[in-house]
C-alpha positions as CSV (number, residue, x, y, z in Angstrom):
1,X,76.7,110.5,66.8
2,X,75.2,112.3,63.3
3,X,73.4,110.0,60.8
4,X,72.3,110.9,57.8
5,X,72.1,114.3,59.1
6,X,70.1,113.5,62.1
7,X,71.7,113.9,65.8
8,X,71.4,110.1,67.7
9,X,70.9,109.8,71.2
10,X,74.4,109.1,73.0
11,X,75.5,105.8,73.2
12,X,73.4,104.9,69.8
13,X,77.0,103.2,68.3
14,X,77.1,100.8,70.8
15,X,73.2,99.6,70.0
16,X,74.3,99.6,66.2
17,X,77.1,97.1,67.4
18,X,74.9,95.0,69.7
19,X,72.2,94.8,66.9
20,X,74.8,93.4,64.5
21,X,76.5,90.9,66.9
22,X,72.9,89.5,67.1
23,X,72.8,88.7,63.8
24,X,76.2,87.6,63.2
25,X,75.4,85.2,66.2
26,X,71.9,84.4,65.1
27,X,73.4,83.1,61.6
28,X,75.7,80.8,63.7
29,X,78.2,81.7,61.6
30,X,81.1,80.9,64.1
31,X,80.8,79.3,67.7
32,X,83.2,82.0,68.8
33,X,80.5,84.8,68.4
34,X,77.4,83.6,70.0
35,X,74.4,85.9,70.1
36,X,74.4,88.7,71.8
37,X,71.1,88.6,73.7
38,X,72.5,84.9,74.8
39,X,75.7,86.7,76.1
40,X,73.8,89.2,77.8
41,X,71.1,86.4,79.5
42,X,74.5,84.1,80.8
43,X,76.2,87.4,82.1
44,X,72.8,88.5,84.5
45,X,73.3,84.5,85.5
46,X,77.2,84.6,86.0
47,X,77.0,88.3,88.3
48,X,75.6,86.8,91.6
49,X,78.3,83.7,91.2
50,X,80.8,83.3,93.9
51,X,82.9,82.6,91.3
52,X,82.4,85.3,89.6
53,X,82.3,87.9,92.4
54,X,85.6,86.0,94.0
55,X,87.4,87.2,91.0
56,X,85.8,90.7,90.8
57,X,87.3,91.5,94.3
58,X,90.6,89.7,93.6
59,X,90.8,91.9,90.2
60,X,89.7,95.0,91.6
61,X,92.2,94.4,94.6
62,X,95.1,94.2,92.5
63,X,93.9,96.7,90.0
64,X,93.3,99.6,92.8
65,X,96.6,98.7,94.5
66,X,98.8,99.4,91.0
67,X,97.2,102.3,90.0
68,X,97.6,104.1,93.3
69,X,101.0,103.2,93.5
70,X,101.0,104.5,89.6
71,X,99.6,107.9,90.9
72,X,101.0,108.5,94.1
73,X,104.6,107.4,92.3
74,X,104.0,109.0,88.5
75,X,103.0,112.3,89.4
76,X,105.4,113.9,91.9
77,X,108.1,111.9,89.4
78,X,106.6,113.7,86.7
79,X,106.3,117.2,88.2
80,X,110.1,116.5,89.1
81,X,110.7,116.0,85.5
82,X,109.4,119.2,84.2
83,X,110.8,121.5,87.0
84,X,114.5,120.6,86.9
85,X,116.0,119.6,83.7
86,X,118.8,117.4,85.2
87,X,116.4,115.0,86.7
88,X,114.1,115.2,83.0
89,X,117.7,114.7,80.8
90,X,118.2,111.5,83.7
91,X,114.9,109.8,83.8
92,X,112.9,111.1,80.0
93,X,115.0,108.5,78.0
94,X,114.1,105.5,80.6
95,X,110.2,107.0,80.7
96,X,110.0,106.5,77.0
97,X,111.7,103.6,76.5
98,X,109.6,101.6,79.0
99,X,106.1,103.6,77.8
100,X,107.2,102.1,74.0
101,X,108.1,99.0,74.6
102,X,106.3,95.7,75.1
103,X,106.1,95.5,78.5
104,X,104.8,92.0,78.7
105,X,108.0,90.5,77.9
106,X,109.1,91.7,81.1
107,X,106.9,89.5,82.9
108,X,109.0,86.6,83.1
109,X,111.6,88.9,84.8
110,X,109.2,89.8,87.1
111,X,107.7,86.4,88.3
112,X,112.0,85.5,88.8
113,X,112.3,88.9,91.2
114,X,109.3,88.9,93.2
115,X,107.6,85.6,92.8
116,X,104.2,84.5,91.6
117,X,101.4,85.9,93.6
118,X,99.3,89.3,93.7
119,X,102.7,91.4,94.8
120,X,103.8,90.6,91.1
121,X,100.4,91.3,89.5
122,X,100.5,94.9,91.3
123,X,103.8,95.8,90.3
124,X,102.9,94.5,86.1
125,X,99.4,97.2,86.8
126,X,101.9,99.8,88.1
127,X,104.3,99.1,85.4
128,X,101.6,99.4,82.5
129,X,100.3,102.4,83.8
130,X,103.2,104.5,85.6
131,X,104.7,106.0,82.7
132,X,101.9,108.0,80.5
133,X,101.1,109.7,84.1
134,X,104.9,110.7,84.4
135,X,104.7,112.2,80.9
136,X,101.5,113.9,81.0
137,X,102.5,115.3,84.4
138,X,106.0,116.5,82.9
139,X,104.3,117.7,79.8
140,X,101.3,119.7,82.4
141,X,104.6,121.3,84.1
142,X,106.2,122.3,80.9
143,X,103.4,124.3,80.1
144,X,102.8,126.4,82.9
145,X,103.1,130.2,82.9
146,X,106.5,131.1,84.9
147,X,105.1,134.4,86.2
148,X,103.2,132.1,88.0
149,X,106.4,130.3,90.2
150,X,108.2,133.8,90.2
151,X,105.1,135.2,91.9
152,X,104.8,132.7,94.3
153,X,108.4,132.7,95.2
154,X,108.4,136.7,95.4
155,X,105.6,135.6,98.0
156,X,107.8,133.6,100.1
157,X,106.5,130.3,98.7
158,X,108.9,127.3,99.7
159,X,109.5,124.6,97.7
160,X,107.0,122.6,99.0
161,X,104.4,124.8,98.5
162,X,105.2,125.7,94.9
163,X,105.5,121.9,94.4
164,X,101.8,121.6,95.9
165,X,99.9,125.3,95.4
166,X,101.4,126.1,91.8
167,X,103.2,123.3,89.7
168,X,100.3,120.3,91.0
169,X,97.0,122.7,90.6
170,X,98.2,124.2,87.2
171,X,99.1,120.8,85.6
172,X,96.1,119.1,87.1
173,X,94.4,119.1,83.5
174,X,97.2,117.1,82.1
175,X,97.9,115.0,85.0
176,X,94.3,113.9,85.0
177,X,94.6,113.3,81.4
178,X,97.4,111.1,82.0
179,X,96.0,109.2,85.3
180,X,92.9,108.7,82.9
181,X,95.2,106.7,80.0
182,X,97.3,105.3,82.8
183,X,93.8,103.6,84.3
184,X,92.9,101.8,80.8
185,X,96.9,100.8,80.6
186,X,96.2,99.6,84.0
187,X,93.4,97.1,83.0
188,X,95.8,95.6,80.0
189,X,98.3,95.0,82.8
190,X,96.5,93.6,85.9
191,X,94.7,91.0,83.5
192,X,98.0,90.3,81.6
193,X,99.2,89.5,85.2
194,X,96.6,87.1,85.9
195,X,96.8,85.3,82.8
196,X,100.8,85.2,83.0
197,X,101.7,85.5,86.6
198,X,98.9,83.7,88.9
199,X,95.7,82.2,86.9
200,X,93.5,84.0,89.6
201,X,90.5,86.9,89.2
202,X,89.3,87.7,86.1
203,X,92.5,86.1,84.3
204,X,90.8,82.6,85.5
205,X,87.5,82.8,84.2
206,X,89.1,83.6,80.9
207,X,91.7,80.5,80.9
208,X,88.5,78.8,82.3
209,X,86.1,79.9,79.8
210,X,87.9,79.7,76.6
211,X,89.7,76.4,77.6
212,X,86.4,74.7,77.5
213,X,84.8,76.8,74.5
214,X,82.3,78.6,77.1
215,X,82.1,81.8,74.7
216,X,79.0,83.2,75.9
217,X,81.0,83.4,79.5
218,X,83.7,84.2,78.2
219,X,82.2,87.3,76.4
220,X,80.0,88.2,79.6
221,X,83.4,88.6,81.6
222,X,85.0,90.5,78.7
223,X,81.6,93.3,78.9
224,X,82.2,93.4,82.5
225,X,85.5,93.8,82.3
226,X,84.9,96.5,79.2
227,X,81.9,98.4,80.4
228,X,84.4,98.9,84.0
229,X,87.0,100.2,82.4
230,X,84.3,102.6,80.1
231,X,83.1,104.0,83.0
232,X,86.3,104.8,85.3
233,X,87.5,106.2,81.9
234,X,84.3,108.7,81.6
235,X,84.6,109.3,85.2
236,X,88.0,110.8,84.9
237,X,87.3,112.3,81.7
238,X,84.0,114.2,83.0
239,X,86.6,115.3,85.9
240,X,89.0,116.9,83.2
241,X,86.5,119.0,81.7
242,X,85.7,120.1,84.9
243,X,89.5,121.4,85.9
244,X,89.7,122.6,81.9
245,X,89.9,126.0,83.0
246,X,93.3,125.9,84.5
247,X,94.9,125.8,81.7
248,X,93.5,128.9,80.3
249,X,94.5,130.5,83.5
250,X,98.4,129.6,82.7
């Protein structure tokens, strides 16, 4: 970040924000915003709760389970996509129409199908998530090199292996990208679950919190819940640059 000309440490935007949610809190001009050194103080009290670390693992359980099911079911789909046009001109219009619309009316549908537990909450994650990772992984096809498949198959490569050695290694740049947007998508839809489907996890403390006007709980969960997804988000990110070079190579 460049003020005034001068180059700020990283991170300085976020201290700019804190500084001013102090004040706005300090003036007391709404109970919703309490101060932010209050919000900070409750959350190091709310961290060693069972309460609160009941719904971290119940979260983090269903969160974990959708997005590998996102992965392990959005990229091979997506490699599919950009490698043979039938199944793209099949599955693109469906990809698009469930990555525009709002998936949370679908919830209700859900709950009737599968029920109200965690099975539900997984498949709304996987849902939310799923379809930028087919897209980037159809788009990270689309873009490699063909000299690239004609080689390997003038090399005797099966179709496996050009599925696995070629179209998977020279996408990776967008795939990551995509698993990267599909992970914040992810948090949207594991706490929409829990607020919807089951009132369990994180989705409780919130229905807890701001039934009973608890904001400076309510905002500690929120930072939890914000600075986790921040940080799997720069994780994957810092991964991207790394792979960057493959797609100079195509």
């Amino acid at each position: 970040m460049t003020l005034f000309g001068m180059r700020l440490p990283a991170m300085s935007s976020l201290l700019i924000w804190a500084a001013l949610w102090e004040i706005v809190g300090q003036l007391k001009l709404t109970f919703f915003v309490p101060p932010f050194s209050t919000v900070i103080m409750t959350l190091f009290k709310l961290l060693p709760t069972p309460a609160f670390l009941n719904a971290l693992g119940t979260t983090a359980y269903a969160f974990w389970i959708g997005v590998a099911f996102s992965i392990v079911i959005g990229i091979p789909v997506g490699i599919l996509m950009g490698k043979n046009r039938l199944i793209d001109e099949l599955l693109l219009p469906w990809v698009n129409i469930f990555l525009s619309a709002p998936l949370t009316a679908l919830v209700p549908v859900l709950m009737v199908l599968f029920g109200f537990g965690t099975k539900t909450i997984v498949i709304t994650t996987t849902l939310f998530a799923i379809w930028i990772i087919i897209l980037n992984a159809r788009a990270g096809v689309l873009q490699i090199n063909r000299s690239l498949v004609e080689m390997g198959r003038s090399f005797g490569a099966s179709p496996m292996d050009a599925f696995f050695k070629i179209y998977f290694w020279a996408a990776l740049p967008e795939i990551l990208g995509g698993v990267r947007i599909g992970v914040i998508r992810a948090v949207k839809g594991v706490i929409i679950g829990q607020l919807l489907i089951s009132i369990v996890g994180f989705g409780a403390l919130f229905e807890l919190y701001a039934s009973n006007f608890l904001m400076a709980q309510f905002w500690a969960v929120l930072i939890v819940l914000f600075g986790l997804a921040f940080t799997i988000s720069e994780f994957l990110a810092h991964l991207e640059r790394k792979v960057s070079y493959y797609a100079a190579s195509r």
